[in-house]
C-alpha positions in Angstrom: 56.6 284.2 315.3 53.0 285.5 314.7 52.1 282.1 312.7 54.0 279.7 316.4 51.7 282.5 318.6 48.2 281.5 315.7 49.3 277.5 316.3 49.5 277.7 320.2 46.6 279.4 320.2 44.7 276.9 318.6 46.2 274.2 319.9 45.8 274.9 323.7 42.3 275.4 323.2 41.5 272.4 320.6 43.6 269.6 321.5 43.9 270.4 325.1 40.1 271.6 325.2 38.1 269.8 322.8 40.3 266.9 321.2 41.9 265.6 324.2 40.0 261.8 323.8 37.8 262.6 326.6 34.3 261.0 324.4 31.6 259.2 326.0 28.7 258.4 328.2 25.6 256.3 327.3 25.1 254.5 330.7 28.3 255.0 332.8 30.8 258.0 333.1 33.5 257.2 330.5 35.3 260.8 330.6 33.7 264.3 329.8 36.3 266.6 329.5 35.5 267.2 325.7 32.0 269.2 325.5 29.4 267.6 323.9 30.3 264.3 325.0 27.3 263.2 327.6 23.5 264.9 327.3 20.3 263.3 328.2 22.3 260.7 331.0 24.6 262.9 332.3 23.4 262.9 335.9 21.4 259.3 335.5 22.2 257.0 338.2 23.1 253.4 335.9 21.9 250.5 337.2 24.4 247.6 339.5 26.5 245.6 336.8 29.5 245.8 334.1 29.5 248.0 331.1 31.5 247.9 328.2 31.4 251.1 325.9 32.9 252.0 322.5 32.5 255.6 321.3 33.5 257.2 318.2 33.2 261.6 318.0 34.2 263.8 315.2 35.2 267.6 316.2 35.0 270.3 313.5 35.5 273.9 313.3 36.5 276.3 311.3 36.3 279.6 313.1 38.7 280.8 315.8 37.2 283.3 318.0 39.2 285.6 320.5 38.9 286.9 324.0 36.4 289.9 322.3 33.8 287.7 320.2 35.5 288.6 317.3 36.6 286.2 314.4 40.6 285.8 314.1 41.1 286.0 310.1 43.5 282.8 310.2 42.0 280.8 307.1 41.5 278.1 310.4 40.2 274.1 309.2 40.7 271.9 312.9 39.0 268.6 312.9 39.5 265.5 315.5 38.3 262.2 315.4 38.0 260.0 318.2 37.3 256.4 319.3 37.2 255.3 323.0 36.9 251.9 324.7 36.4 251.7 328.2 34.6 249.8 330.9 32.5 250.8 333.6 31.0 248.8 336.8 28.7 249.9 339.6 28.1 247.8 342.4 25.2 248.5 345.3 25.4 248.8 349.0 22.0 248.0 350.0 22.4 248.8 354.0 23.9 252.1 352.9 21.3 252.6 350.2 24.2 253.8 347.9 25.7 252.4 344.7 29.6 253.0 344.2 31.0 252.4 340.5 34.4 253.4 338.8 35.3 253.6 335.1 38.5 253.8 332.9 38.7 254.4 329.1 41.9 255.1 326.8 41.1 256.9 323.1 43.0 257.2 319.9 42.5 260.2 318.4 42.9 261.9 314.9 44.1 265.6 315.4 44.2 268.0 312.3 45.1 271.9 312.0 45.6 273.9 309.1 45.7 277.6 308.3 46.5 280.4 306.1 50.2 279.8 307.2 51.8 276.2 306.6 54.0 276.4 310.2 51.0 276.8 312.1 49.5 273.4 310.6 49.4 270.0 312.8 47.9 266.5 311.7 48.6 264.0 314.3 47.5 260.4 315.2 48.0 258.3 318.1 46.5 257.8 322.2 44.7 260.2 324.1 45.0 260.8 327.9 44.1 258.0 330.2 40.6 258.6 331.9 40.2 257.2 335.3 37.9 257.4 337.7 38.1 255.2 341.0 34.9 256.8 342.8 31.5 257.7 341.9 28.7 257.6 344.3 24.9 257.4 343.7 21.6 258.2 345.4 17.8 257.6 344.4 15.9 259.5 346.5 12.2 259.1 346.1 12.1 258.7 342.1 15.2 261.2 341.7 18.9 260.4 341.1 21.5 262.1 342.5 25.1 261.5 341.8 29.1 262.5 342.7 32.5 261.8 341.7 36.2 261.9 341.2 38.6 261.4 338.4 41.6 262.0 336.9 43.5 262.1 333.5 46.9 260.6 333.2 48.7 262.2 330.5 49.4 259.1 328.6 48.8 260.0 325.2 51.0 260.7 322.3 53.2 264.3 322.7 55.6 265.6 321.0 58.8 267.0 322.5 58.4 270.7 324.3 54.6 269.9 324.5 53.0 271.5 321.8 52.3 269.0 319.4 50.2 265.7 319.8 46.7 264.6 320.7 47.8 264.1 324.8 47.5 267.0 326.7 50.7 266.9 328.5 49.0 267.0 331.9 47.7 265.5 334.8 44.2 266.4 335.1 41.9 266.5 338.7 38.0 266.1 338.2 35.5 266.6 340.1 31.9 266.1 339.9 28.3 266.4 341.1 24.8 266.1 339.2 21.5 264.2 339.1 18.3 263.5 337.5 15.3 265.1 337.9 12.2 263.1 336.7 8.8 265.0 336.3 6.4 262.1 336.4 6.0 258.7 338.2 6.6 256.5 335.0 10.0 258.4 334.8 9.5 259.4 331.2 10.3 263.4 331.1 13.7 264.0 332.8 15.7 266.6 333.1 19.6 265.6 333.6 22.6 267.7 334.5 26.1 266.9 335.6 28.6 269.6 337.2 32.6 269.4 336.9 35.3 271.0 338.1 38.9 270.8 336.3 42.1 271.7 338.0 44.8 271.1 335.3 48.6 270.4 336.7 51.8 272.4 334.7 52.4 270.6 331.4 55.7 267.7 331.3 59.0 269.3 329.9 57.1 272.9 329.7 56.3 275.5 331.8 52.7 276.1 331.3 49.6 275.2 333.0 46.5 275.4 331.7 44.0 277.1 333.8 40.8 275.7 335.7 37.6 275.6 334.0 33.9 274.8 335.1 31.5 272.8 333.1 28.1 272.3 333.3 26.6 269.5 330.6 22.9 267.5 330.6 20.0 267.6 328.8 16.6 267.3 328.9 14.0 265.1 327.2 11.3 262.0 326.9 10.9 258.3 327.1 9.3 256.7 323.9 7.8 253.5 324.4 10.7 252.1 327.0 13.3 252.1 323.8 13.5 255.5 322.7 15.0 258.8 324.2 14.6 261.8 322.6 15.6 265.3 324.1 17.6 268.1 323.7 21.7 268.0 324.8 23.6 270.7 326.1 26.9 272.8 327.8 28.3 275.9 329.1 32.0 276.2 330.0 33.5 278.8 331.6 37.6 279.0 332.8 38.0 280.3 335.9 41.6 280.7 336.6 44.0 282.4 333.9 46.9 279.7 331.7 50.2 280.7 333.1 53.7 280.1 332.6 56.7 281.5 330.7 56.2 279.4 327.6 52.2 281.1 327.4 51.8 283.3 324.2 51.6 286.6 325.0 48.6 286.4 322.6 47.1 284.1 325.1 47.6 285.8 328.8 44.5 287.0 330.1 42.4 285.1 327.6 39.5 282.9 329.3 37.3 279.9 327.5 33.8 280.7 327.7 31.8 277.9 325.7 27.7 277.4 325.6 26.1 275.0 323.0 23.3 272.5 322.0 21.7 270.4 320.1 19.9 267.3 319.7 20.0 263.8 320.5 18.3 260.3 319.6 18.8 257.3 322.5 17.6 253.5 321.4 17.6 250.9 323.8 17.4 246.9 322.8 16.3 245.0 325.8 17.2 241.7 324.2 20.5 242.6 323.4 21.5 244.3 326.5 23.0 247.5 324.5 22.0 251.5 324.1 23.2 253.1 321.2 23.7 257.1 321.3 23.4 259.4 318.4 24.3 263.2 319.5 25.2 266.1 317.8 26.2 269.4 319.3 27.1 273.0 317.8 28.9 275.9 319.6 26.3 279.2 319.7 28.6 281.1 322.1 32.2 281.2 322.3 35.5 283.2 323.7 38.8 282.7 323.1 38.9 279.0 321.4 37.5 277.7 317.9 33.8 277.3 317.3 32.9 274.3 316.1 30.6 271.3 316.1 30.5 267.6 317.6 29.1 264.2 316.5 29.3 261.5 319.1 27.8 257.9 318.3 28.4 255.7 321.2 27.3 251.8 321.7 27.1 250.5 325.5 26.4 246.8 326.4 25.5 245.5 329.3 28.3 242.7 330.0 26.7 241.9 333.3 23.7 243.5 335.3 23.2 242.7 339.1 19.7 242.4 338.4 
């Protein structure tokens, strides 16, 4: 019992929480439920055209850290990796002065668990969730962006029977969203970029639990080198605002409520003659509550299949 309480545990807040196949975002919103997953763009306003990303993120950790802040002696090795295609477009409505865009990827993901105890062990391959989103609007004020949007994950990906096992979260996810960019000179060099989500989570297929909202903040700030090179600093907080319920909940998990904060940096290259932007992040967690603490490496490519302009 106490090792099927350590593996729910961990799995409700890594697969469903940070290995869900939620990775990317160079110059279009590709999905970010996982943290660590968009930085310096996250509230950037892309330019008019059709982009085609591919992403790959690796997720370690190997502490598990309860409602208290203190370490849960479980022997815990968790580890994800991730690759995500997806495509993105954005189109502009010059009389409106607003650009409208919508994006869909579909991961494959990696999952691994092990700890001190065999049964509460997982390694699992297969699809992630389906990230959708229909609507995103955009605003350039002056030399600021501004941006909002809606999306959705379709619980698509790979789960195992009575939900507990797999790399799909098991649920239909609502997302909402609201950022911008904030650009302290008139070349548009030093920026300082944040997007704003809110996640209401649906009850689980085949079980009854439903994972409980959560509130993200993720951006970062940094500089233009030279027209090819961003450099900066990334970063997240995430806090869960509504409590998991349901009668299939652990009793080791009622009450309990993700709080996640991290950083860390990132390197941006731009080729102008190729029409791509590759992305090199890394992100560690420095505060965490009830979930593992752990570390992220994204490296994401996004080419410009077609620009408006």
């Amino acid at each position: 019992m106490r090792a099927r309480r350590v593996r729910n545990f961990v799995l409700v807040a890594l697969v469903v929480g940070a290995a869900g196949g939620r990775v990317a975002r160079a110059q279009q919103d590709l999905g970010h439920k996982t943290l660590g997953t968009i930085g310096l763009d996250a509230g950037e306003l892309p330019e008019p055209g059709l982009y085609v990303e591919d992403a790959v993120g690796a997720y370690r950790a190997d502490e598990l850290i309860d409602r208290d802040g203190a370490r849960v002696p479980v022997g815990l090795q968790a580890s994800a990796l991730v690759n995500v295609f997806g495509v993105a477009g954005r189109y502009e409505l010059p009389r409106l002065q607003t650009t409208i865009g919508a994006s869909v990827t579909m991961p494959v993901a990696r999952v691994s668990l092990s700890t001190d105890d065999p049964r509460a062990s997982l390694d699992d391959f297969g699809f992630g969730d389906l990230y959708v989103q229909p609507l995103e609007l955009g605003w350039r004020p002056f030399r600021d962006d501004v941006v909002v949007g809606y999306a959705f994950y379709l619980p698509t990906g790979h789960l195992a029977p009575g939900g507990n096992d797999g790399v799909g979260s098991g649920h239909f996810t609502h997302e909402f969203s609201a950022g911008g960019t904030l650009y302290f000179d008139r070349a548009r060099r030093w920026k300082l970029s944040v997007l704003a989500s809110y996640e209401h989570n649906e009850r689980k297929q085949n079980v009854d639990l439903t994972r409980g909202d959560t509130v993200q903040l993720q951006g970062g700030t940094g500089v233009e080198l030279g027209r090819i090179v961003d450099l900066g600093v990334a970063g997240y907080a995430l806090w869960q605002v509504t409590d998991d319920k349901g009668s299939a909940l652990p009793p080791v998990l009622a009450g309990a409520r993700d709080v996640d904060y991290g950083l860390g940096p990132e390197l941006n290259v731009t080729v102008p003659q190729l029409r791509c932007k590759l992305v090199a992040r890394y992100t560690h967690d420095v505060y965490v509550r009830s979930r593992p603490s752990g570390s992220v490496v994204i490296i994401a490519l996004t080419v410009s299949a077609w620009r408006a302009r």
